[in-house]
C-alpha positions in Angstrom: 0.0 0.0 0.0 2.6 2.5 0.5 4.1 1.8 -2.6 1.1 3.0 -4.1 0.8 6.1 -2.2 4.4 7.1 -3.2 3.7 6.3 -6.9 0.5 8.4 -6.5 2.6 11.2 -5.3 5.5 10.9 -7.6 3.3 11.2 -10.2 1.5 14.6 -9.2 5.0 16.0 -8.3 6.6 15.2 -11.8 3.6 16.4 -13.1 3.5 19.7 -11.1 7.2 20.1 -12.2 6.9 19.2 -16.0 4.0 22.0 -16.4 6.0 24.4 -14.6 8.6 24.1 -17.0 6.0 23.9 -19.9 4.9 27.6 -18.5 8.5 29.1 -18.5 9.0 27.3 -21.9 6.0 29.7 -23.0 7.1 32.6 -21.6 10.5 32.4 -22.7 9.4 32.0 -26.0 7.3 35.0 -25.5 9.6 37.5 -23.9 11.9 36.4 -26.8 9.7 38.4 -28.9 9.4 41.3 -27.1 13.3 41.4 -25.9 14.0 45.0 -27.5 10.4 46.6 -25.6 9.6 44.4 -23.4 6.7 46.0 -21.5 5.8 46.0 -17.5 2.9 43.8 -18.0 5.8 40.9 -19.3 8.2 42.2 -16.6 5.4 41.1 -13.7 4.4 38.2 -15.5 8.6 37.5 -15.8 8.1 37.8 -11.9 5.3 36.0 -11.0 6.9 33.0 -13.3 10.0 33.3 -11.0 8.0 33.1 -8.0 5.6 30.4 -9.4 9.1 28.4 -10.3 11.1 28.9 -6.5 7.6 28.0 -4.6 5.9 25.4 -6.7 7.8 24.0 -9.6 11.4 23.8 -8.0 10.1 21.9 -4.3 8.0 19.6 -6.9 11.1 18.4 -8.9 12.5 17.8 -5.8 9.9 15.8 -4.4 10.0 14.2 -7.7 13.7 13.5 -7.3 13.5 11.8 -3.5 9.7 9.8 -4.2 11.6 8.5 -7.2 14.5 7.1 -5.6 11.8 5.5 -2.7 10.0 4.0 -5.7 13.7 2.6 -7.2 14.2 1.3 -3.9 10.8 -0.5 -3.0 10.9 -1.8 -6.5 14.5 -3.0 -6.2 15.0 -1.4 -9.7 18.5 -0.8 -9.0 20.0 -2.6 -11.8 17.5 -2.2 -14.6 18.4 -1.0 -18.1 15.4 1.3 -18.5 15.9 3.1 -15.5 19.3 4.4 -16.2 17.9 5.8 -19.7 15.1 7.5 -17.9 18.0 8.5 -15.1 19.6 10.1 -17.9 16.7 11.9 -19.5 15.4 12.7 -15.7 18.9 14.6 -15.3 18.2 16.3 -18.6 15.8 17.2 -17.9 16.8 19.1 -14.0 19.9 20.6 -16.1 17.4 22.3 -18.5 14.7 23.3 -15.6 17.7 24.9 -13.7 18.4 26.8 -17.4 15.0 28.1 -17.7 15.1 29.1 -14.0 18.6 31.1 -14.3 17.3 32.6 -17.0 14.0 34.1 -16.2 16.4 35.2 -13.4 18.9 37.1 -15.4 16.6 38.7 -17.4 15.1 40.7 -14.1 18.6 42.1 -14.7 19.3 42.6 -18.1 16.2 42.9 -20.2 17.6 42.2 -23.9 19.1 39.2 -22.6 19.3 36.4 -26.0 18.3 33.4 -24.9 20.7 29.9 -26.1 19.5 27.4 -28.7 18.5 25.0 -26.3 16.2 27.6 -23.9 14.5 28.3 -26.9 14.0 25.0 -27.7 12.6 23.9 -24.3 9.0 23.2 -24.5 9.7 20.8 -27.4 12.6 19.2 -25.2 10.5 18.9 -22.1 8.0 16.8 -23.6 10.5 14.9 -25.8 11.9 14.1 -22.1 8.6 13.0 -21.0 7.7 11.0 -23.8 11.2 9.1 -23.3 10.7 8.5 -20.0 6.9 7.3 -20.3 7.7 5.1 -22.4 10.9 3.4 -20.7 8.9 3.0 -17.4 5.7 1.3 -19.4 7.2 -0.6 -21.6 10.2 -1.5 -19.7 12.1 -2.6 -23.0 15.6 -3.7 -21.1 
């Protein structure tokens, strides 16, 4: 039963964290547009993204990260194939949510800041990620 209950949770956690990053995706993608006159209205929503990202979406990846490793260990995954490829992917996946958070961060500091190839990219990464990693945990192919 407790399995269950930390499966439960895991999965509103990652899925807490994966729309967070969906959301600064969107609104990088968006201030991108606007870089040369950006306007206050983007500035506060800028903020309230930041916020949204330090009191929701960052604790939930977390979360994700520790109810994952309970589930690894009550399943006695430890040596399975597919759960170093989604390992991998799952790290990708951090390293890019801790771009998207540095970033929405500079740009409280410099306004016309140019985002990278990849931050633009990052809504089709993040579900790229996800698809990956829904398939290596249902399938279970090695």
């Amino acid at each position: 039963m407790m399995y269950s209950w930390i499966k439960a949770f895991h999965i509103a956690s990652v899925m807490t964290w994966i729309g967070g990053m969906l959301i600064m995706a969107l609104a990088l993608n968006i201030t991108q547009r606007s870089a040369p006159d950006r306007s206050r209205v983007e500035m506060r929503l800028l903020q309230a993204i930041r916020q949204w990202d330090q009191r929701v979406t960052s604790p939930a990846m977390g979360l994700a990260w520790i109810l994952g490793v309970a589930l690894v260990y009550f399943g006695q995954w430890h040596a399975a194939g597919w759960l170093v490829v989604k390992l991998v992917v799952v790290l990708m996946l951090s390293a890019l949510h801790g771009m998207q958070s540095g970033y929405i961060r500079r740009l409280a500091d410099t306004p016309d800041l140019e985002a990278s190839v990849l931050l633009k990219h990052s809504g089709l990464l993040t579900i790229a990620g996800v698809a990956v990693i829904a398939c290596m945990v249902v399938l279970k192919p090695f």
